[in-house]
C-alpha positions in Angstrom: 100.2 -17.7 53.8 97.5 -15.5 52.1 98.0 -11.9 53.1 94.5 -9.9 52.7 94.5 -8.0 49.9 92.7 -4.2 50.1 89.6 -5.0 48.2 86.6 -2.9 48.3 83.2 -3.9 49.1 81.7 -2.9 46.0 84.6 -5.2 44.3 83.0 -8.3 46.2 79.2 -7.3 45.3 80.0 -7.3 41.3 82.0 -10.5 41.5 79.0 -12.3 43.8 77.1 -10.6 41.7 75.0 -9.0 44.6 74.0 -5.8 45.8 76.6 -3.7 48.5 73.8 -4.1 51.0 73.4 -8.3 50.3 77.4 -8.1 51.6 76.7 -6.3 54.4 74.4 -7.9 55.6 76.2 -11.0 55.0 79.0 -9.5 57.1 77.1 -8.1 59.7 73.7 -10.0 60.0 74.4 -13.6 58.4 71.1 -14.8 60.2 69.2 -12.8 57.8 70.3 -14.1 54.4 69.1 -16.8 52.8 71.8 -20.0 53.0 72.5 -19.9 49.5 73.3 -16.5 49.3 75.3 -16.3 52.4 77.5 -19.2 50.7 78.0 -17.6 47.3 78.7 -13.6 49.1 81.4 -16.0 51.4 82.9 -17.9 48.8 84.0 -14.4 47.0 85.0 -12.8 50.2 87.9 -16.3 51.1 88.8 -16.1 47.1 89.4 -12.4 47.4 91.0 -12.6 50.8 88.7 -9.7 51.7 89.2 -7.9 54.9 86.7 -5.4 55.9 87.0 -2.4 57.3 84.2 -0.9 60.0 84.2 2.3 57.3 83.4 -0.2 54.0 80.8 -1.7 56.7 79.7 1.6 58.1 79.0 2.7 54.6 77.1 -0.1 53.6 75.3 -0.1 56.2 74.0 3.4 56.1 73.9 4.0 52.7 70.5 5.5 51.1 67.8 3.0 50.8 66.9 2.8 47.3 63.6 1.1 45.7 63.1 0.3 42.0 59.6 0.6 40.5 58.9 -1.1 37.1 56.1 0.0 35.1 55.3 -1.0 32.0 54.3 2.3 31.0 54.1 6.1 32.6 51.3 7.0 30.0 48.4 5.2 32.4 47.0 7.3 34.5 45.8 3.9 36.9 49.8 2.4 36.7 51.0 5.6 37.6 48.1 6.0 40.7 49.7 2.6 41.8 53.2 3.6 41.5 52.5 7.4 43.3 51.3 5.3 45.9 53.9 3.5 46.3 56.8 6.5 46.3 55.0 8.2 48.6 54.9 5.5 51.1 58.6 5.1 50.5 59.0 9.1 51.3 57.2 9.1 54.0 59.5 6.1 55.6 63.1 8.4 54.3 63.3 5.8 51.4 63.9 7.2 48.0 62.8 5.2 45.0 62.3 5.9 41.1 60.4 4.5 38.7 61.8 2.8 35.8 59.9 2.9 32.7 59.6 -0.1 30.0 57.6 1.8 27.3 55.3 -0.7 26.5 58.3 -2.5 25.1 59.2 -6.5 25.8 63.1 -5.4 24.9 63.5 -2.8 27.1 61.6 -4.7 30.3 64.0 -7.6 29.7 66.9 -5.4 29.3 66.4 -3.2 32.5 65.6 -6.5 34.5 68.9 -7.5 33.7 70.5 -4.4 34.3 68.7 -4.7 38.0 71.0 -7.2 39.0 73.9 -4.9 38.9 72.1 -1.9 40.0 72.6 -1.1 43.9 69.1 -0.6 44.8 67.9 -1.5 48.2 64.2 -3.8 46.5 62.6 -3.7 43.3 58.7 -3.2 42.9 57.3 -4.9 39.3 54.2 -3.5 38.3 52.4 -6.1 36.1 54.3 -6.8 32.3 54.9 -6.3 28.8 56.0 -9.7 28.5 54.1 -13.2 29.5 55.9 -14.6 32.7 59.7 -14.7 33.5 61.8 -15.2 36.5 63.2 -12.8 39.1 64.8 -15.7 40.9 68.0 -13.8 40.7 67.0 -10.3 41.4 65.4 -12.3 44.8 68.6 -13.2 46.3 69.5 -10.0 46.4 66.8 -7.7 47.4 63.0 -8.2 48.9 60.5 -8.1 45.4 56.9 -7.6 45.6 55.0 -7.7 42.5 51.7 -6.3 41.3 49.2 -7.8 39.4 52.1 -10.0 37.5 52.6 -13.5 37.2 55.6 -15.0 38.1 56.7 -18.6 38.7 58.4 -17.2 42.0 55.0 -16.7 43.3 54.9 -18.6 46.5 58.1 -17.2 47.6 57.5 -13.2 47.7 55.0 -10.6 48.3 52.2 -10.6 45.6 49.3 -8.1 45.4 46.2 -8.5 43.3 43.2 -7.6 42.4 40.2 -10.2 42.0 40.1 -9.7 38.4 37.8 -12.7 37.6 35.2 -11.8 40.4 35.5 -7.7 38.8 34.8 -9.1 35.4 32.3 -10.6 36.3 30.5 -8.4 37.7 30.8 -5.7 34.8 29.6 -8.9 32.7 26.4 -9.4 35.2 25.5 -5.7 35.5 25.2 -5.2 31.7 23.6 -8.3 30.8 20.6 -7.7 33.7 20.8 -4.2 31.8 19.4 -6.7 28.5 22.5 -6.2 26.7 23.6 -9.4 24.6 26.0 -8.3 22.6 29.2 -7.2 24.2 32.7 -6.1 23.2 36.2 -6.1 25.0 38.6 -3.6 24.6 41.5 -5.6 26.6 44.5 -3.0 25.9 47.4 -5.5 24.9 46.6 -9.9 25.4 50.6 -11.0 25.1 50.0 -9.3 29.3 49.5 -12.1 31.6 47.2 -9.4 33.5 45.6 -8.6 30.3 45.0 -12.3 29.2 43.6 -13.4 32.5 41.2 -10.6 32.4 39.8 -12.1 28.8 39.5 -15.7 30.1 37.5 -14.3 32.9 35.1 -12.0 29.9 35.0 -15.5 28.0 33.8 -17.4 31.2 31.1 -14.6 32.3 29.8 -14.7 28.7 29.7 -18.0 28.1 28.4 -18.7 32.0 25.3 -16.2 30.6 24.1 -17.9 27.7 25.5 -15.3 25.4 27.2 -16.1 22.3 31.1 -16.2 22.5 33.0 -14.6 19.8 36.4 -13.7 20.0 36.5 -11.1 17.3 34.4 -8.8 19.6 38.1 -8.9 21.6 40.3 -6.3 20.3 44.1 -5.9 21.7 45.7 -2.9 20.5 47.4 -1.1 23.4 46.2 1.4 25.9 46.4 4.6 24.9 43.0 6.8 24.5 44.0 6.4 21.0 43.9 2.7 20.9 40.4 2.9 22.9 39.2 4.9 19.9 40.4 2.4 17.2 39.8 -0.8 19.2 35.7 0.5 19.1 36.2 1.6 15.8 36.9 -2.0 15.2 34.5 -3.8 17.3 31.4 -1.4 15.4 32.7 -2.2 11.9 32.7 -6.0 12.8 29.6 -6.2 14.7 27.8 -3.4 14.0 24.9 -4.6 17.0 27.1 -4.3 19.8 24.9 -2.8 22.6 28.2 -2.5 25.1 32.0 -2.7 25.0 34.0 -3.3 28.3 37.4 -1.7 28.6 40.3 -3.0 31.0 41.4 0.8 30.9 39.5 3.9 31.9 41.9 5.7 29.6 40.5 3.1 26.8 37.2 3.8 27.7 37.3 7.4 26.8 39.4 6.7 24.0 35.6 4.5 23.4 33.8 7.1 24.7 35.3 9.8 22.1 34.6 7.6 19.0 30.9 7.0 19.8 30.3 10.8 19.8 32.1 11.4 16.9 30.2 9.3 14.9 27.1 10.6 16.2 26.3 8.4 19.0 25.1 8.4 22.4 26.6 7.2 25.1 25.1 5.2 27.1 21.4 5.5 24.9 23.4 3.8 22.0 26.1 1.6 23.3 27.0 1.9 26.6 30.9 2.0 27.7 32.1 0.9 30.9 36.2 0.9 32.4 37.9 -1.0 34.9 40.6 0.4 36.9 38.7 3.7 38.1 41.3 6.4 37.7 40.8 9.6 39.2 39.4 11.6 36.2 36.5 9.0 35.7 33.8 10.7 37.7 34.9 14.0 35.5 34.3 12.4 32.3 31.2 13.4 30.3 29.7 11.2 31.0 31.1 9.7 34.0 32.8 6.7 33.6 31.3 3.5 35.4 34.1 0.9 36.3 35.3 -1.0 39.1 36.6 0.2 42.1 39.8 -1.0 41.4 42.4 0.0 44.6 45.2 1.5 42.4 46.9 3.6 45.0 45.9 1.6 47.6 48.1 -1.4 45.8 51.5 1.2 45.7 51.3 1.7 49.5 50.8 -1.9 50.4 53.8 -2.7 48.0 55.7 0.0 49.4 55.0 -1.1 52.9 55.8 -4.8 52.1 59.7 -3.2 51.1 59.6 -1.7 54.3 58.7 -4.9 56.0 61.7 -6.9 54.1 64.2 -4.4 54.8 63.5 -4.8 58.4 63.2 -8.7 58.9 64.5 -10.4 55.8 62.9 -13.8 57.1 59.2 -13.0 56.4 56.8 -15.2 55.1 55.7 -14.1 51.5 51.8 -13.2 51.5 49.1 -13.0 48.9 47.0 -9.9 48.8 43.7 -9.9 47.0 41.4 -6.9 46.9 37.7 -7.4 46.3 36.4 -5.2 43.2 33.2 -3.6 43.4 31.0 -1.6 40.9 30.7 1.7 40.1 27.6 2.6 38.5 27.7 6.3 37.1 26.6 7.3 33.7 28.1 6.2 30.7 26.1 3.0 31.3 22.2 2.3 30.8 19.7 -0.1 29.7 20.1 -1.9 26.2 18.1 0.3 23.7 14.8 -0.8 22.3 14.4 -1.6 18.8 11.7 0.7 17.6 
């Protein structure tokens, strides 16, 4: 006969390879795990011999909720709106979260997603990507996941929040070519982003849906710094010196834009108008102010944040699909298509 050996509940989370709070729950509320997972955290707990105790429990059990928020970067003022959404939600609900930083760099996101599954953090919040799509399949079995504005093949199975990028696009598209501008440039920050590619497809279609001529070297992917605003227009004038209008899926890379035109002795918007996307909060201070889209950023944070909350609570939610509707924001860095004299 087996005699139960003093194992640790942390001891039977790394060999499942689950969080604390997946044991505990399998322990103590079974009805909220997910078959397979309930199998896998029991299989470890008979091979162990592991006997709780109601302190290991107790401790599980009230141990500080802890949420994970990727980001692909802290230097955009828009991710970080979404993600001081999100902690503040968390805050106001006693749940403490950090934000975990990938750099802009497809190593480190891959490396710190890995490093998730061993972490003991209560959910995880992805904030779109560096990289194109991979799966969280594993980091789903052990804590409730909502992702934002991110494609993942795990879509149908957890919270996803978006914004109705085509419909935005298009509208950005519509509003400058009633404007009688026919030659117009994307700035689209970095393409190898699933957010940032889709956002493309949907300039192509409006373009093409005009009449206008499609070109993809008026597309120029080069980050999204203010810096890389400034170079990617830099680029699009050298190439196609007509361009009338350049759209930027950044406010940051608009003023980036914005600060190269007047350096070179432009106007904005009497010589080329510049337009954003995201509508972060120093827009409406630029010189000029910025027009964009009215693009929900902290709005997005709380929903995700509240979506957590939900999990943690009932485990057995359906997953749901949030879309917000984008609408313009005219202001002044935009105007009518200048008049050949």
């Amino acid at each position: 006969m087996k005699t139960k050996k003093n194992m640790s509940i942390t001891e039977v989370a790394e060999q499942a390879g689950v969080s604390i709070t997946t044991v505990s729950r399998v322990l103590n509320n079974p009805d909220k795990v997910k078959k397979s997972t309930y199998e896998k955290v029991m299989r470890v707990v008979n091979d162990l011999n592991y006997e709780s105790n109601s302190l290991d429990l107790r401790l599980a059990r009230d141990r500080v909720k802890l949420v994970a928020i990727f980001t692909p970067t802290v230097e955009s003022e828009s991710l970080n709106e979404i993600s001081r959404g999100a902690l503040e939600e968390l805050e106001r609900n006693d749940i403490d979260s950090f934000i975990w930083n990938a750099n802009e760099s497809t190593y480190t996101e891959m490396r710190t997603y890995a490093a998730l599954q061993q972490a003991q953090v209560s959910g995880a919040v992805f904030i779109m990507s560096c990289v194109e799509d991979f799966s969280i399949s594993k980091v789903l079995q052990q804590m409730p996941v909502v992702v934002i504005e991110r494609k993942v093949p795990e879509e149908n199975e957890i919270d996803t929040i978006y914004v109705d990028s085509a419909e935005g696009m298009d509208r950005l598209v519509g509003y400058l070519h009633q404007l009688g501008h026919r030659h117009i440039g994307l700035l689209c920050g970095d393409i190898t982003g699933s957010s940032a590619s889709e956002k493309t497809n949907a300039y192509r279609k409006s373009i093409v849906d005009r009449g206008m001529e499609w070109d993809a070297s008026r597309v120029v992917s080069s980050g999204w710094t203010r810096k890389c605003g400034y170079m990617g227009l830099k680029q699009v004038l050298t190439m196609h010196p007509e361009t009338t209008a350049t759209i930027c899926l950044s406010d940051e890379l608009a003023t980036g834009a914005i600060n190269y035109v007047q350096e070179i002795g432009l106007h904005c918007p009497q010589d080329i108008s510049i337009v954003g996307f995201d509508n972060t909060p120093s827009g409406e201070f630029n010189y000029p102010k910025l027009t964009t889209l009215s693009y929900p950023n902290y709005e997005m944070g709380q929903m995700a944040a509240r979506s957590i909350i939900n999990r943690l609570n009932d485990w057995k939610l359906d997953p749901k699909k949030m879309v917000y509707p984008l609408n313009l924001l005219v202001r002044d860095s935009s105007g009518p298509v200048r008049e050949e004299e």
